[in-house]
C-alpha positions as CSV (number, residue, x, y, z in Angstrom):
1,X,-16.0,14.7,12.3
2,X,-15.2,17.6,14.8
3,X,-12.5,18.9,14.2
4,X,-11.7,21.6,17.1
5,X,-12.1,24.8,15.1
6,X,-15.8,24.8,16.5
7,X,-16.2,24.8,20.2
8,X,-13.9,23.1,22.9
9,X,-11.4,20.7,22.0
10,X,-7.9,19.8,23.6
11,X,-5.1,20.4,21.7
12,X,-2.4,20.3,23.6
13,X,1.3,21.7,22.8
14,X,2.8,18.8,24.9
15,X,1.4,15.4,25.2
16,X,2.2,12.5,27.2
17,X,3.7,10.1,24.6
18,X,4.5,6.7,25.0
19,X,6.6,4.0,23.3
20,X,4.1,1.1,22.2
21,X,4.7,-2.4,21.4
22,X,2.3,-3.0,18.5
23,X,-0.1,-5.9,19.2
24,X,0.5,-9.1,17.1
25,X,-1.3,-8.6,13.8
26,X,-2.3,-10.7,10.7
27,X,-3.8,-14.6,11.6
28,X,-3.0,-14.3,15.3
29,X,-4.8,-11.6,15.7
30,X,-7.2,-13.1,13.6
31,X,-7.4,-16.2,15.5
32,X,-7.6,-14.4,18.8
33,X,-11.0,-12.6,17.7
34,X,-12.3,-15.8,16.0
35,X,-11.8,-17.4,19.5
36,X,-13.7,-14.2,21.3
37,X,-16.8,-14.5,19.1
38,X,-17.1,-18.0,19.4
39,X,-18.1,-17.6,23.0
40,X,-20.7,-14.8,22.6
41,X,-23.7,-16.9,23.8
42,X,-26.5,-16.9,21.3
43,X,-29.2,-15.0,23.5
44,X,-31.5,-14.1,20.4
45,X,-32.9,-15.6,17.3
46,X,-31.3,-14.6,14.1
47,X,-35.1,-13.3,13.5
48,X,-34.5,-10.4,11.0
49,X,-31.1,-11.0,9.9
50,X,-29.8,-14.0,7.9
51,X,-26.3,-15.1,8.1
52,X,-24.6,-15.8,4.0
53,X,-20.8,-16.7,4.4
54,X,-19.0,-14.5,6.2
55,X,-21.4,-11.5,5.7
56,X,-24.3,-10.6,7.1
57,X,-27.6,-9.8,4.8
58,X,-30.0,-7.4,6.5
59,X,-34.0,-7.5,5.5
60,X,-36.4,-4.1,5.9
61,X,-36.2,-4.9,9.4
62,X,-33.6,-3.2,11.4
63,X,-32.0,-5.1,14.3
64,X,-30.2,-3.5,16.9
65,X,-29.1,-6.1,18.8
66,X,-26.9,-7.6,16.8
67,X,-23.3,-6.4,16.3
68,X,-23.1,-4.3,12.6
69,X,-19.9,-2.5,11.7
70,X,-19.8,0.0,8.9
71,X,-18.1,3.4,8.0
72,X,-18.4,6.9,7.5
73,X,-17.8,7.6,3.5
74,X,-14.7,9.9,2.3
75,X,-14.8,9.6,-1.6
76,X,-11.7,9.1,-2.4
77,X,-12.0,11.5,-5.3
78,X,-12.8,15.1,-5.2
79,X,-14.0,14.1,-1.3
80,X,-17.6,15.4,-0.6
81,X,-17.2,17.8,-2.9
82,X,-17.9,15.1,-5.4
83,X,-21.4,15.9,-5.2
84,X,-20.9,19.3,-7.2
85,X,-18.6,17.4,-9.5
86,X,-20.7,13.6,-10.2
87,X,-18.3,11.0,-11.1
88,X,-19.3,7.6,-10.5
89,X,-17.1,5.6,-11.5
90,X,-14.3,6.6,-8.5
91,X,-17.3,5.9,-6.1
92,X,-17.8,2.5,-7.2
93,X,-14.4,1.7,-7.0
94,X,-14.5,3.3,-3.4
95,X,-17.2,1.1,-2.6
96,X,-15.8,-2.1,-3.9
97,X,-12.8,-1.4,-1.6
98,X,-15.3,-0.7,1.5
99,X,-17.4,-4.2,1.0
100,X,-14.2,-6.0,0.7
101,X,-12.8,-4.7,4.2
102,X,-16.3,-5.9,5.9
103,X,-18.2,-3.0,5.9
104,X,-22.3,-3.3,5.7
105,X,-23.2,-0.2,6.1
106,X,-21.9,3.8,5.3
107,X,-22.8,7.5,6.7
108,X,-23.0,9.3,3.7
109,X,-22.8,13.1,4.3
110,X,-25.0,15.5,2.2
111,X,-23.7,19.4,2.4
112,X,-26.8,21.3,2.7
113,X,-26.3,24.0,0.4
114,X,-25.2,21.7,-2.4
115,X,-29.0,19.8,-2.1
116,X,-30.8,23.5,-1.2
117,X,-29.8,26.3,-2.3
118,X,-32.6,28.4,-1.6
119,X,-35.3,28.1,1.3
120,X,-38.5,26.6,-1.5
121,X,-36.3,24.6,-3.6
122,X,-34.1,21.1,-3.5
123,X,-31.6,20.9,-6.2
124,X,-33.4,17.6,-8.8
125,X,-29.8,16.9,-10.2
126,X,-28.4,16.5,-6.3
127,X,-31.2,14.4,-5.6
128,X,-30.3,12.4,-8.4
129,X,-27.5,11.7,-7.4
130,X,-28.6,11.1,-4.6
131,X,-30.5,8.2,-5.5
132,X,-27.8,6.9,-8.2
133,X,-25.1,6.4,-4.7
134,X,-27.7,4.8,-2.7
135,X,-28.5,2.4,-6.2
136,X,-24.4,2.2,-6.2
137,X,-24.5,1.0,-2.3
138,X,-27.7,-1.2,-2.6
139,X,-25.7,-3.1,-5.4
140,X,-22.8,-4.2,-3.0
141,X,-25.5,-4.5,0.1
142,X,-24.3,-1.6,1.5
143,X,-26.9,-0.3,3.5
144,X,-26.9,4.1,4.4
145,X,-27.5,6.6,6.8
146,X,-28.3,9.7,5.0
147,X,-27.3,12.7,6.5
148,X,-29.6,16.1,6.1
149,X,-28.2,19.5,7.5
150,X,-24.7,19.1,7.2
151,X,-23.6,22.6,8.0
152,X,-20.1,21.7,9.3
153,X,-17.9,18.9,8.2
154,X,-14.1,18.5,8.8
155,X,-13.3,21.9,10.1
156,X,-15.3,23.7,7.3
157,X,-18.8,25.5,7.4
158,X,-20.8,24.6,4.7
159,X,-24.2,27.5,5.3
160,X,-27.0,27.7,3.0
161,X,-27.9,31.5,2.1
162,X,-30.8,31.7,4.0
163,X,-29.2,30.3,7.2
164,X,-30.1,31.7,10.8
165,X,-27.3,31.2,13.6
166,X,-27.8,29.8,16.7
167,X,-31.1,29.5,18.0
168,X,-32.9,30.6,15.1
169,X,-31.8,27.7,13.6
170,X,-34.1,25.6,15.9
171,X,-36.6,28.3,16.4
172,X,-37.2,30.2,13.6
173,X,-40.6,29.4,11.8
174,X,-39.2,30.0,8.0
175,X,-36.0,27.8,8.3
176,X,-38.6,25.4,9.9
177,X,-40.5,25.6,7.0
178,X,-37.0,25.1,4.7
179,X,-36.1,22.4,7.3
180,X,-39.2,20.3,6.4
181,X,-39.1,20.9,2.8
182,X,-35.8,19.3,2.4
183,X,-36.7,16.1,4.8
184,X,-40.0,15.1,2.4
185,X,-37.9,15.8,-0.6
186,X,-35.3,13.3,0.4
187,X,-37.6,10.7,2.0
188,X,-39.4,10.9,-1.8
189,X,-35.6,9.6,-2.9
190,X,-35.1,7.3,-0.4
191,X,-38.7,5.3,-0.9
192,X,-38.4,2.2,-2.9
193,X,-34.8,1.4,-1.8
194,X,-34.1,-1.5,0.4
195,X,-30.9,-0.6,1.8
196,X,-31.8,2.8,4.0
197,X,-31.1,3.0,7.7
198,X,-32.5,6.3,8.2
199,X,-31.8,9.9,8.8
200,X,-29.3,11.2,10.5
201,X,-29.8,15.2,11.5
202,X,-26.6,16.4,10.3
203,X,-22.9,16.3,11.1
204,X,-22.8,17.1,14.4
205,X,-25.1,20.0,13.9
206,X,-24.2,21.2,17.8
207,X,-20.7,22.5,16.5
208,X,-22.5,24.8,14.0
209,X,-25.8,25.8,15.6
210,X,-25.7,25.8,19.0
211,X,-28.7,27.0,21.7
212,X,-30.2,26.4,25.4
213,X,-31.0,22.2,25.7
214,X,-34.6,23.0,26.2
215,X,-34.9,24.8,22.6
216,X,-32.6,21.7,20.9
217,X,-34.7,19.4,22.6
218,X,-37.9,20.6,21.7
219,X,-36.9,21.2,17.9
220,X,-35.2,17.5,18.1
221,X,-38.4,16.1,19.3
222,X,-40.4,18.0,16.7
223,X,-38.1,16.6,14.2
224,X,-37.9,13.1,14.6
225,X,-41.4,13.4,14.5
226,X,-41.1,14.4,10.9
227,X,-38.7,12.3,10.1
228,X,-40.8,9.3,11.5
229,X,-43.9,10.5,9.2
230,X,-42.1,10.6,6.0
231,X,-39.8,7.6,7.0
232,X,-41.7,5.4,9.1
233,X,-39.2,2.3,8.3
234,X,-35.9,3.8,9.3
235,X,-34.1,3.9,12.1
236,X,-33.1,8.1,12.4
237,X,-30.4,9.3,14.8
238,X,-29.0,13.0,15.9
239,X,-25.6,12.6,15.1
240,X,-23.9,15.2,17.9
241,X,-20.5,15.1,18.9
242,X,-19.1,15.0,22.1
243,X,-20.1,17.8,24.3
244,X,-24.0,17.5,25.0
245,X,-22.9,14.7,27.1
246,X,-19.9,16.3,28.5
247,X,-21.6,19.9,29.1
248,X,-24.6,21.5,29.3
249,X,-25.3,22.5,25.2
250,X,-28.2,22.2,22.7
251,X,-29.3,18.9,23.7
252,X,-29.6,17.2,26.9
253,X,-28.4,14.1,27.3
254,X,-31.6,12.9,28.9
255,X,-33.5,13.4,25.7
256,X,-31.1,12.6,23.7
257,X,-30.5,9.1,25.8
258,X,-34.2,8.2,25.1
259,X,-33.9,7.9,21.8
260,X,-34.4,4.2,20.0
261,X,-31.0,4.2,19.6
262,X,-28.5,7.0,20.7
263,X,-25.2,7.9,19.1
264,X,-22.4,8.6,20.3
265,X,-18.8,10.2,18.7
266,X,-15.7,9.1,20.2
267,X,-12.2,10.7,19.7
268,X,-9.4,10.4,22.9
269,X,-8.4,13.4,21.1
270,X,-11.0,15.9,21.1
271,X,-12.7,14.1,24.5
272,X,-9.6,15.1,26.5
273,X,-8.4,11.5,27.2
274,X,-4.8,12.5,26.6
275,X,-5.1,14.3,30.1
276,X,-5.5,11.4,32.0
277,X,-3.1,8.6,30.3
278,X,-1.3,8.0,27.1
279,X,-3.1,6.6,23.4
280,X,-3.1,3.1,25.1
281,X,-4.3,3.4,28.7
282,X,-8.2,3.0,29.2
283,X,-9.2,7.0,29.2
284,X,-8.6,6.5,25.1
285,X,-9.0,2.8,24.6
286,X,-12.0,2.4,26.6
287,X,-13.9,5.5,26.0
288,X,-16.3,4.3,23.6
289,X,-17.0,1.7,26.3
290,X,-17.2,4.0,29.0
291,X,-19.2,6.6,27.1
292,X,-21.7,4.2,26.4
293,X,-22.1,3.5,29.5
294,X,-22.9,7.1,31.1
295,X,-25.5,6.8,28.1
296,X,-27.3,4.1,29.4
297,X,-26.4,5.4,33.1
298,X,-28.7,8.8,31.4
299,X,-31.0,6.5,29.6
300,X,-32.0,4.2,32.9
301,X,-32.4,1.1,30.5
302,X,-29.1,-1.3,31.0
303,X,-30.1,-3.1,27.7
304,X,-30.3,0.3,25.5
305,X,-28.8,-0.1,22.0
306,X,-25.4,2.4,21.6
307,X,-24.5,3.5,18.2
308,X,-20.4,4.1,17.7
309,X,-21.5,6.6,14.8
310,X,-17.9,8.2,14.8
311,X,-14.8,6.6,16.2
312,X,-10.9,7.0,15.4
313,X,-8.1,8.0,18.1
314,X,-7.0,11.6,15.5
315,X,-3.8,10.9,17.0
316,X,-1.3,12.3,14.4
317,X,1.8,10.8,15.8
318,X,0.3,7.3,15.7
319,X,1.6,5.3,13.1
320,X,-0.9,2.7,10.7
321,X,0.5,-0.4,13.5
322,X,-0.4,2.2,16.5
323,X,-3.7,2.7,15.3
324,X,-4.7,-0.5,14.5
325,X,-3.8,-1.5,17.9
326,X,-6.0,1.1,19.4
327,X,-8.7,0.2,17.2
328,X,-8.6,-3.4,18.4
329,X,-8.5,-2.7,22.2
330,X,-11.2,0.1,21.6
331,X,-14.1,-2.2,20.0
332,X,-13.1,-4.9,22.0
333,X,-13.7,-3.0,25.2
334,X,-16.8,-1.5,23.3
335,X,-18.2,-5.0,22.7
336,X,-17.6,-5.9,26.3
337,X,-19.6,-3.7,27.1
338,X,-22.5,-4.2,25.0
339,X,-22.2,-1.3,22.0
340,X,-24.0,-2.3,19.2
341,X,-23.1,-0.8,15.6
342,X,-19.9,0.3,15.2
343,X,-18.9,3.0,12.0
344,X,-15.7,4.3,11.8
345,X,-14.0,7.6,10.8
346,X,-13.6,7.3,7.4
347,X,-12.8,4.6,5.1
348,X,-10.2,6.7,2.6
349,X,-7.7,9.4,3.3
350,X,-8.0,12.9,1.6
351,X,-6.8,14.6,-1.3
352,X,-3.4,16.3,-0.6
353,X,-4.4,18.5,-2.8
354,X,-7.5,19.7,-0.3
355,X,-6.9,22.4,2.6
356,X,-8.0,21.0,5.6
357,X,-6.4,20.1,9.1
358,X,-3.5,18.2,8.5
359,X,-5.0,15.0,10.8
360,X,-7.4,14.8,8.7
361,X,-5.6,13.6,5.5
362,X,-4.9,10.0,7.1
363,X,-7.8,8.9,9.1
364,X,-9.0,6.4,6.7
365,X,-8.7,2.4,6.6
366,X,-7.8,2.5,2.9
367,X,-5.5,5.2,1.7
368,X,-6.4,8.4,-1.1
369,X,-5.4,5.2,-3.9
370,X,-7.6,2.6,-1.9
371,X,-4.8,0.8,-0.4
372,X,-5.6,-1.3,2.4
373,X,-3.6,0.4,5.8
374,X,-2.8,-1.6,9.0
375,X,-6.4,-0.6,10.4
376,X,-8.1,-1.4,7.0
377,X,-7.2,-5.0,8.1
378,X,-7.4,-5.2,11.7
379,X,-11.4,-3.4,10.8
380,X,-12.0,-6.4,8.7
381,X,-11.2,-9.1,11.5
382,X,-13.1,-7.2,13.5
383,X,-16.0,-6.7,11.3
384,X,-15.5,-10.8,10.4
385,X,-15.3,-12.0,14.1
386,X,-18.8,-10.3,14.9
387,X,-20.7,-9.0,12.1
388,X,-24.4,-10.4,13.2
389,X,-23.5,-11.9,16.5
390,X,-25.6,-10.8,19.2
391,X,-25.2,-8.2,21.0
392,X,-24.3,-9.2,24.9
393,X,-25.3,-6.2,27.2
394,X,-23.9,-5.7,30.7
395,X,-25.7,-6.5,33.8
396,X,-24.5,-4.4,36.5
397,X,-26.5,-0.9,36.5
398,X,-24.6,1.9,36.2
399,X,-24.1,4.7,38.6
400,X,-26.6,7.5,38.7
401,X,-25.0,10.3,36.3
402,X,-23.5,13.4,37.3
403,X,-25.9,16.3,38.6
404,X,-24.0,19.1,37.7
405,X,-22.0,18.2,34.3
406,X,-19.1,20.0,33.1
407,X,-16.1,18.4,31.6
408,X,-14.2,17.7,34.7
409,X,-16.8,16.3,36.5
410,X,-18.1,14.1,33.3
411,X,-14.3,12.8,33.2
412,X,-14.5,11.9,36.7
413,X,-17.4,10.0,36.4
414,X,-16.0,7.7,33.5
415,X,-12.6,7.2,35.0
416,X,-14.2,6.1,38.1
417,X,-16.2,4.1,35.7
418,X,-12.8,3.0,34.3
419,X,-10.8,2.3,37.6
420,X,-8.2,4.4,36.1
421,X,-5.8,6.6,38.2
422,X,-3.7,7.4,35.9
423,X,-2.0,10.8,35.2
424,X,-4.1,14.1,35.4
425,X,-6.6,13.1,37.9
């Protein structure tokens, strides 16, 4: 995730707090979400995807029309450092904990300069290991999205030696060259396995290496072509955060909207939504929904699949009942309005014992010892209630999207969107 140190982001020294009334948890809520699904009409055929008890067993195929929920992977030992320092045994207790909550799928985040050190060369024993977590997740039907050039994660660089900044980083012929080197090594690891998504470019690779839209477009373009040539069976995303759609940045949302299925990373955080209302009016509970929307408004395709690829409120003064009620009014509001996959930031809390942001130590749905929190539970129901159903997409068009995008006027457009007038406007 994003976690401000790298381009715009809105802390704020003062924040509109509320006092909330936690929503009913346990089997009411449970009951209430059982009684949502059951009227989801069944538009589609099951075709690719077979329902087994409660869970949901996916074939090669890849639908995207059928609700999946999932999460991004924080090991709860030694975090992603873990791949310098390979212990399994932690990671299949991590991942035990993860299918149990409802989970089908993880974002697993590779750090570039662990898997290449040096432009020629991909580390064998990282690529092992590689292939030993993805065996680990295939033997719990896990299914993953493999991330490649992870150059930023949770507030920390992570640069390989032979890095170029900025634009060289989408230009440059050598780290091209590097670039492709390290995509055909790891589709070689991925072939054979039966429970690969796809790529993913990085971790919001726009916070670390950022150029004019026409450049990140063209080099996106050029890699997805790759990717589908090595991968042809995956489904492979550009995992950005926030800003190309808020701002004019790397990528443009137009291209970026065209993809098979476009990603989006949602945080009322870092969006801003704490200027317009407090953690429980509709800037922060319905801004999945409403982002999703200005993507298909970009798009120009009403029935476009939306990936949730990153989601959690990184709230700090939330407690576990606070944000387990946010995360129930947010994917509700995001299944009303027709998102597909859902994946959430993280499944574990961090090491204490790690420097990092302090918001980051308790985003997860299990804690550091893999105890189930509030939103561990409430992700389950939710997860239950939907995992497979199909998805329902909206009907009404959206407005055109904004001409000339900056923050403000991107806001604008998704609180009218919203009907919000709240505070801030």
């Amino acid at each position: 995730m994003f976690d401000g140190i790298f381009g715009s982001a809105y802390s704020r020294s003062v924040m509109n707090r509320r006092n909330f009334i936690s929503s009913v948890m346990g089997a009411a809520v449970a009951q209430s979400l059982a009684a949502r699904a059951s009227v989801v009409p069944n538009q589609l055929n099951l075709g690719a995807m077979e329902i087994a008890g409660s869970r949901t067993v996916q074939s090669r195929t890849l639908v995207l029309d059928r609700h999946r929920f999932g999460v991004n992977y924080t090991p709860s030992k030694n975090w992603w450092f873990c791949w310098n320092e390979w212990d399994p045994d932690p990671i299949k207790r991590d991942l035990d904990a993860i299918a149990a909550l409802g989970a089908d799928h993880l974002r697993i985040l590779l750090i570039w300069p662990y898997f290449q050190p040096n432009p020629k060369w991909v580390s064998p024993l990282h690529l092992e290991r590689l292939d030993q977590l993805l065996t680990i997740m295939g033997e719990r039907n896990l299914d993953a999205l493999v991330t490649v050039f992870t150059g930023q994660l949770s507030g920390w660089f992570f640069l390989p030696p032979f890095n170029k900044a900025g634009s060289a980083f989408y230009a440059d012929d050598a780290i091209w060259k590097a670039q492709e080197i390290l995509i055909r090594q790891l589709a070689v690891a991925m072939k054979g396995k039966n429970n690969i998504i796809g790529f993913d470019f990085g971790n919001e690779i726009n916070t670390c290496w950022s150029t004019e839209p026409s450049v990140g477009d063209a080099w996106m373009t050029k890699m997805f072509s790759l990717m589908e040539t090595v991968y042809s069976e995956g489904v492979h995303v550009n995992g950005v955060d926030e800003l190309p759609w808020f701002e004019s940045t790397t990528f443009s949302p137009q291209a970026l909207a065209a993809r098979r299925m476009p990603v989006m990373h949602c945080y009322p955080y870092w969006s801003g939504s704490l200027k317009f209302g407090g953690p429980m009016d509709p800037p922060s509970t319905k801004l999945m929904a409403a982002m999703a929307t200005l993507i298909r408004s970009y798009a120009g395709d009403l029935r476009k699949p939306v990936w949730a690829e990153e989601f959690n409120t990184c709230i700090e003064s939330l407690n576990e009942r606070q944000q387990a009620e946010w995360l129930e009014k947010a994917v509700l509001a995001a299944i009303d309005s027709g998102v597909s996959w859902f994946t959430y930031w993280d499944s574990h809390d961090v090491d204490r014992k790690f420097e990092f942001n302090s918001l980051e130590y308790s985003l997860g749905l299990l804690t550091n010892d893999g105890k189930v929190k509030e939103q561990g539970r409430v992700f389950k129901q939710l997860a239950d209630a939907y995992r497979g159903k199909p998805v329902v997409f909206p009907t009404q068009p959206p407005p055109p999207p904004p001409v000339h995008r900056d923050h403000d006027v991107t806001w604008r457009w998704m609180l009218d969107w919203m009907e919000w007038k709240g505070t801030g406007i």
